[in-house]
N, C-alpha and C positions, 0 to 999 in steps of 0.2 A: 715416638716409640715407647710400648710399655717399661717403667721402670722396675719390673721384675726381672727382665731379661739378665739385669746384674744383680739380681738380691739378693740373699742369703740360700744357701740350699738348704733343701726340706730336713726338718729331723726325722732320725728311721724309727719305726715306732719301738718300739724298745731301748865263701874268699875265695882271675883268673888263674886258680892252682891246679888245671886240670892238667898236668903234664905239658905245661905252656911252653917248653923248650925245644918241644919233642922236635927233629928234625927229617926233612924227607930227603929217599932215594934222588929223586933229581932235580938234575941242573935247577931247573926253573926254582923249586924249593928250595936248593943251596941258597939262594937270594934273597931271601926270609927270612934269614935266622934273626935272633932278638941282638940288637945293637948295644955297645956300650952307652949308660945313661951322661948327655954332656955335663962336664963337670958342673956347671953352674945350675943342672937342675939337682944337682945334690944340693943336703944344707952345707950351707958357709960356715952355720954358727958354730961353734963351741958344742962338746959331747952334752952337756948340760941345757943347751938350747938356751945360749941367753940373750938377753935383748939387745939390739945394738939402735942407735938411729942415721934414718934414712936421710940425708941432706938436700936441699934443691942443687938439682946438677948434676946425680951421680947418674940418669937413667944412661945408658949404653947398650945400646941394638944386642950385641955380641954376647951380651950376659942376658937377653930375654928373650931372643929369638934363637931356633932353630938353625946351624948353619945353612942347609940349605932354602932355608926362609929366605932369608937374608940376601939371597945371589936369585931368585923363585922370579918372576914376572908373572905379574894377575894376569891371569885368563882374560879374555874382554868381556866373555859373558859374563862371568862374576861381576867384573865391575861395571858394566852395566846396572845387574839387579841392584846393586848397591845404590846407585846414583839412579833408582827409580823414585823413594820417596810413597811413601804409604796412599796416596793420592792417584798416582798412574798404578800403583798396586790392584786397590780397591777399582778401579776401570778394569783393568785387564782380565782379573780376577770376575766379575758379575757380569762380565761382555762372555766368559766363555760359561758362564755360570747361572744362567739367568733367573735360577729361582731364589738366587740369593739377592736383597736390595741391598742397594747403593748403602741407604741409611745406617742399613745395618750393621754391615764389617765395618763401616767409619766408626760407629760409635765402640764395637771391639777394638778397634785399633786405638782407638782413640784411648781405653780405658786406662785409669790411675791407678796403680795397684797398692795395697797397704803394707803388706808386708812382704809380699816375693818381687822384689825390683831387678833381677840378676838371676837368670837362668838359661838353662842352654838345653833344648830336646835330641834325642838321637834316635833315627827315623828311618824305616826300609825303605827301598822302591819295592814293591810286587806287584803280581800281577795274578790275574784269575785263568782258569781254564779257557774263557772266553775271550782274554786278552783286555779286559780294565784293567788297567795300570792306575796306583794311588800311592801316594807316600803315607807309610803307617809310623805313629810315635810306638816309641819303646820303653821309652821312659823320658824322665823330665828331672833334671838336674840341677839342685840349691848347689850356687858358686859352679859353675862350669868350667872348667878346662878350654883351652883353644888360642886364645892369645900368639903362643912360641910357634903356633903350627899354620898362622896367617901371613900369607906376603903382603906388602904396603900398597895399598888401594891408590895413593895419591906420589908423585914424585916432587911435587910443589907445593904441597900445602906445610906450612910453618912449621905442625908439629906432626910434620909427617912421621918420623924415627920412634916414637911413641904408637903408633898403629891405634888398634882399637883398646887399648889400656887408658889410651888417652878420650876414648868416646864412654869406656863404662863411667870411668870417674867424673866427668862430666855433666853425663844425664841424670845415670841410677843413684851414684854418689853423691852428687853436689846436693841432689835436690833431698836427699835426707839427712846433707849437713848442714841444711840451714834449719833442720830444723834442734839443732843441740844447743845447748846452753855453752857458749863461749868461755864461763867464769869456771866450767866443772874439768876444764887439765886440757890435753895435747888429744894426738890423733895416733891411732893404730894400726895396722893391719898383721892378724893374729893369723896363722894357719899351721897345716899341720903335713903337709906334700906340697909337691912341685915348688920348691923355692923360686924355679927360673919364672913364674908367671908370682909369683906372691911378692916377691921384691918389684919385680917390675912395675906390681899395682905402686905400691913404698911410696919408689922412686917418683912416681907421674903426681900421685897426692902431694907427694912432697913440694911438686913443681906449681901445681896448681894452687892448695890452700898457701903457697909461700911461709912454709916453716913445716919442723923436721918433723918425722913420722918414725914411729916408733915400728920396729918390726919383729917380731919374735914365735916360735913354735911352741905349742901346745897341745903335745899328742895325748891320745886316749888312757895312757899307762904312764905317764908320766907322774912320780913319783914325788917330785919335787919343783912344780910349774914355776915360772916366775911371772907366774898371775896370780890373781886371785881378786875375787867380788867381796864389794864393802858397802852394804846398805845398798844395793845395787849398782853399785859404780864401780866399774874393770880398773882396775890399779896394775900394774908393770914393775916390774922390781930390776933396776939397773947393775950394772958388773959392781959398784958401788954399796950395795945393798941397800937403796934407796926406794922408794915407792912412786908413784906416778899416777895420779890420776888421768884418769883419759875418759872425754867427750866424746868421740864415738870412733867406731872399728868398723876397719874392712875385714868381715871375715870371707878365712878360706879356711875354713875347719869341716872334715869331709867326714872324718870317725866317727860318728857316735858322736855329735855334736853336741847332742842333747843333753851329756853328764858334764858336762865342764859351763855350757852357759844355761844361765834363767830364761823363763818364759818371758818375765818382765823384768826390764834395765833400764834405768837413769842413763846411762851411756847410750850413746846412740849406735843401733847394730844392724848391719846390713851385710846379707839376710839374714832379717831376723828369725832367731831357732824357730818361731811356731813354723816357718814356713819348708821347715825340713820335714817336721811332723806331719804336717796335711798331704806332704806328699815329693816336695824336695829331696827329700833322702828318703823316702816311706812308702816302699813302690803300694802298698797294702792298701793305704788312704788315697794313694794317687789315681788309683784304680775305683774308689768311691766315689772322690772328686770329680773325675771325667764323668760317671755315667748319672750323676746329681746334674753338671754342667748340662750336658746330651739334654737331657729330657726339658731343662727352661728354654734351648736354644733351638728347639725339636723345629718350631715356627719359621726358625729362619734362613733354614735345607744347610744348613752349616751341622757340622759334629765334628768330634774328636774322632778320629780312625786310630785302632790299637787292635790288636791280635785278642782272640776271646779269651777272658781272664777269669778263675776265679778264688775267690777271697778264702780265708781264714782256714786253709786247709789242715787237720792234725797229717802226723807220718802213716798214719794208719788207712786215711781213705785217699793216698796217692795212686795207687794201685788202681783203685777205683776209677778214678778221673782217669786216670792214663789208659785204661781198656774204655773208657768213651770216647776219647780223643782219634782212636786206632792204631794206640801203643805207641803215638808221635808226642811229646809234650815237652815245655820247658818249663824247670822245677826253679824256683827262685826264693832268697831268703829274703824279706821284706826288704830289710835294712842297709843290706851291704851297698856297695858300691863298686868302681873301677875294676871291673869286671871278676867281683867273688860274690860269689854264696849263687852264682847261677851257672846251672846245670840241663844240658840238653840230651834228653831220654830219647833213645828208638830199640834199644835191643834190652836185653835183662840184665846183661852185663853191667850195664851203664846204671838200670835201676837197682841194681844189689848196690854198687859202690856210693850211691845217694844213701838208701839206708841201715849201709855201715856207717856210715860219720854220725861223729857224734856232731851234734845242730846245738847251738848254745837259746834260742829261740822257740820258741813253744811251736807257731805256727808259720804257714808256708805259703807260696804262690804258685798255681797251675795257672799255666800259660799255652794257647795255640802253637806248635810250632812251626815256623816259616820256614820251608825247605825247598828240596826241588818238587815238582809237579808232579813223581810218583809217591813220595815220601812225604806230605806236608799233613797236617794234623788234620783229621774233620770235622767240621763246626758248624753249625746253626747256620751259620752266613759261606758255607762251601770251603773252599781249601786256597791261600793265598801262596802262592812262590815267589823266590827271589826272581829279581830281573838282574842282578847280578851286573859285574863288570863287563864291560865289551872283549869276546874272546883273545885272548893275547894267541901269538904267533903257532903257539900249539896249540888254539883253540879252547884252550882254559878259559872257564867263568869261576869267578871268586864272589862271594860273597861280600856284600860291603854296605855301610852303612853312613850316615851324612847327619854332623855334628851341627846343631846350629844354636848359635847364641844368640840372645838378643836383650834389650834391657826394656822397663818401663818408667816411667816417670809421669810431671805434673804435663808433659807434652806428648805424652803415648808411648806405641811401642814404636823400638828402631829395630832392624839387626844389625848387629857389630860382628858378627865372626865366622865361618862357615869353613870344618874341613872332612875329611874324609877317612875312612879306616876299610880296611879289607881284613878278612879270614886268611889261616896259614897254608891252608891246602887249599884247591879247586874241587868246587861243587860236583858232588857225584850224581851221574846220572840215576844209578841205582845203590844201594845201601847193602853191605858182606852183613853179618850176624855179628862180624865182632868190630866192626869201624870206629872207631873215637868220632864221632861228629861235632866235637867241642870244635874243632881246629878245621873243621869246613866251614863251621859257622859262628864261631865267635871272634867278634873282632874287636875288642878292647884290646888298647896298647899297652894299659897300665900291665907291669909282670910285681907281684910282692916279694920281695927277698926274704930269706933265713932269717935276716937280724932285724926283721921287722920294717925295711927302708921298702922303695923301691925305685924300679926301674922303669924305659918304655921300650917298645919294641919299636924304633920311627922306622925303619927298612918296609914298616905296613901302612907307615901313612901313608894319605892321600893327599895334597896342598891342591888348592884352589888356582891353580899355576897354566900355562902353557903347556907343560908338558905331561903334568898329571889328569888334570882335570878330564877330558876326553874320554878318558877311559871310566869315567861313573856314566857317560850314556845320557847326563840329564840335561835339560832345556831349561830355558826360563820361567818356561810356566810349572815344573817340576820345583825349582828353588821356590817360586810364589807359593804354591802348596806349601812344600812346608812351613815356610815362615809362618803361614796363618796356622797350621794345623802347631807349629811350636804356642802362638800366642794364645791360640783355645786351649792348650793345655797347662801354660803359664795361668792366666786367671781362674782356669778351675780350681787350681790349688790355691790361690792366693780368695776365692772366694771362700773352700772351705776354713783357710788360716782364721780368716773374719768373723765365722761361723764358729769355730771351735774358742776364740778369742772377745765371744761377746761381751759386753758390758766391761771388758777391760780385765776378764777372769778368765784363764784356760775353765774348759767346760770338761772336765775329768769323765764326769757319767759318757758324755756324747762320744767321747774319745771311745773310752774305754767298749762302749757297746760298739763303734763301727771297729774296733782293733784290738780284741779281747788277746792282750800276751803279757804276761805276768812279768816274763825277761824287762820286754821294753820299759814297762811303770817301773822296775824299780829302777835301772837307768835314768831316765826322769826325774827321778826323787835324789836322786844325787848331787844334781845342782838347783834341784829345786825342793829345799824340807820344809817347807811349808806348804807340801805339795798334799 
């Protein structure tokens, strides 16, 4: 197989606050509403965020699972795909696929990645007028969520009580802590949300490398971290006032990653930031990534499926795009995350209240939108719909969307996690002039608080369970899709990271030409002045 197929891409020649509480008239929506967050996924630590360590021994199901995780029995088909193995994957997959060879998804699946080892896509089912069905990426996620919201694949295996916490640190982990220098301090994992999955990593590292693991938060606005970079080396500062050097860090740092760590570290980091830039946290580049990937992989009937996107929009020609789309669009800010800075357009209402806010970011993302069959955006490639949930007893279809993690390492990709989220209201067959379609159609759990914390809505998830699972409608060969469409979209980024990180130097010009925004460079320059 040519070895372009992985090579560098070409160079180009040159926050959910939509009224996320809102509640509906009936019954069935009574059952929605947003749930208290369980205590243990608040932080533990001190108003100060300070560092504590994490001991071998301390993991406990109960503090890093979901209660209903916890009590959930895996569906069989799940664990089925799970206990496929990349091998009967790749068969199953090119038996119903034939233009795709054997050789070639092996050597994707197969691939090492350099800098994005830990990701997780989240993915529609749709379908077209004519009835093709495909699972489409949405985006593609540096440090993933999912963990708290998976039941236990095995009831016998040793370290069954660990779940897939114990499969990241394992593959994606281990194998880029052999590569740190044992003499440069201890081990970390740094984040900045969800404590119940951030300890959890802690506790399993803890268990695994056999000695304690440092764990402490680092938010965006934190005024007085108890971190800080020395010569490139992350140092940790104790209730003691002590310092700490540390070898390498699990991060979960989801903000604006970019100003608190360097491009390049002595300390060993995973994910490492370039890989939020290329497109982990950076729907803008992710969006580059893919259609750079697309075109070397063009040969081998394989591609990235995503809603038509495009790039580097000012607020001036939204307008524009949105009367070519057919006044259907989804408005997105590059950078955010856990369901903010994205906004779904069909009436003027919707688009006045987009260009009242003030945007703290120069440019923006126009997106297809995925709707119902009379309502969905028009595109080059036709108009895609949800396939939505299987009708519930009133006949209700919800929207919903299917979370999948998976890692890479010097032994390929696996997946480790898989769950589900639905929308607050049921899919309208036809759209009033004044509708909120945020809450038909967005299904992020994350909700942001007043004081800057957050919460989740789990009343909308989905678990991979007996009793859930059923109602997403999908098959086997629906979870095989995605996994491979998550892995095409994990090495697209992880090839432009290589690309943007040549010779061992961020490539500023290349950045800057594919992602011209003034906001984000100087972000950047904040943890990187020699930038």
């Amino acid at each position: 197989m040519s070895t372009t197929l992985f090579g560098s891409p070409p160079l180009m020649p040159h926050e959910v606050t939509k009224d996320d509480l809102l509640l509906s008239t009936s019954a069935e929506d009574k059952k929605i509403q947003t749930t208290p967050t369980p205590p243990s996924e608040k932080s533990t630590m001190a108003e100060d965020h300070q560092a504590r360590q994490i001991l071998q021994g301390e993991f406990e199901p109960e503090q890093h699972f979901y209660p209903r995780v916890l009590n959930a029995q895996i569906h069989p088909l799940i664990q089925s795909f799970f206990t496929l193995g990349n091998d009967r994957i790749i068969a199953r997959y090119t038996h119903l696929n034939p233009q795709v060879k054997v050789e070639d998804l092996k050597e994707i699946l197969s691939y090492h990645p350099q800098h994005f080892q830990w990701a997780g896509s989240d993915l529609f089912n749709v379908t077209t007028a004519s009835g093709h069905r495909q699972m489409i990426v949405i985006e593609t996620n540096s440090c993933p969520s999912g963990q708290k919201s998976m039941p236990l694949l095995s009831e016998t295996d040793e370290h069954n009580e660990q779940g897939g916490y114990r499969l990241v640190i394992e593959t994606a982990f281990q194998d880029q802590l052999s590569k740190a220098d044992p003499s440069l301090g201890g081990l970390a994992v740094v984040c900045d949300k969800n404590m119940m999955e951030s300890s959890g990593y802690a506790a399993v590292l803890a268990d695994v490398a056999k000695e304690p693991v440092w764990l402490v938060e680092w938010h965006v606005d934190d005024p007085s971290p108890n971190l800080k970079w020395v010569d490139r080396v992350l140092y940790i500062q104790d209730n003691d006032k002590q310092w700490h050097p540390i070898r390498a860090c699990f991060r979960y740092l989801t903000q604006k990653p970019w100003n608190r760590f360097p491009l390049k570290t002595k300390t060993i980091v995973m994910n490492q930031i370039i890989s939020c830039l290329a497109g982990g946290r950076n729907k803008m580049m992710a969006a580059r990534a893919y259609d750079f990937y697309n075109k070397d992989i063009l040969r081998t009937g394989l591609s990235i499926k995503t809603p038509e996107t495009i790039n580097n929009i000012t607020r001036g020609e939204i307008p524009l795009w949105l009367r070519s789309m057919g006044g259907h669009a989804v408005l997105k800010v590059p950078y955010s995350n856990a369901g903010q800075g994205v906004y779904t357009i069909t009436n003027q209402n919707e688009l006045d209240k987009f260009m009242n806010e003030d945007h703290h970011y120069d440019k923006f993302i126009v997106q297809s939108l995925v709707g119902n069959a009379s309502w969905s955006s028009d595109t080059t490639t036709g108009k895609f719909y949800h396939v939505g949930t299987i009708p519930n007893k009133k006949s209700n279809t919800y929207v919903s969307d299917l979370r999948m993690m998976v890692t890479g390492s010097s032994q390929g990709f696996r997946p480790i996690c898989i769950y589900g989220r639905k929308a607050r209201l049921p899919l309208a067959g036809s759209l009033k002039p004044d509708d909120d379609t945020w809450n038909m159609l967005g299904t992020n759990l994350s909700v942001k608080l007043p004081d800057g914390g957050w919460t989740t809505d789990t009343s909308r998830l989905i678990l991979m369970d007996r009793k859930d699972f059923n109602q997403l409608g999908l098959g086997i060969d629906d979870l095989i899709e995605a996994y491979i469409q998550t892995v095409l979209a994990v090495i697209a980024i992880d090839r432009m990271a290589i690309r943007l990180m040549a010779n061992g130097k961020f490539d500023y010009e290349l950045f800057e030409s594919l992602n011209p925004d003034n906001a984000l460079m100087n972000e950047i320059r904040q943890a990187n002045p020699d930038f």
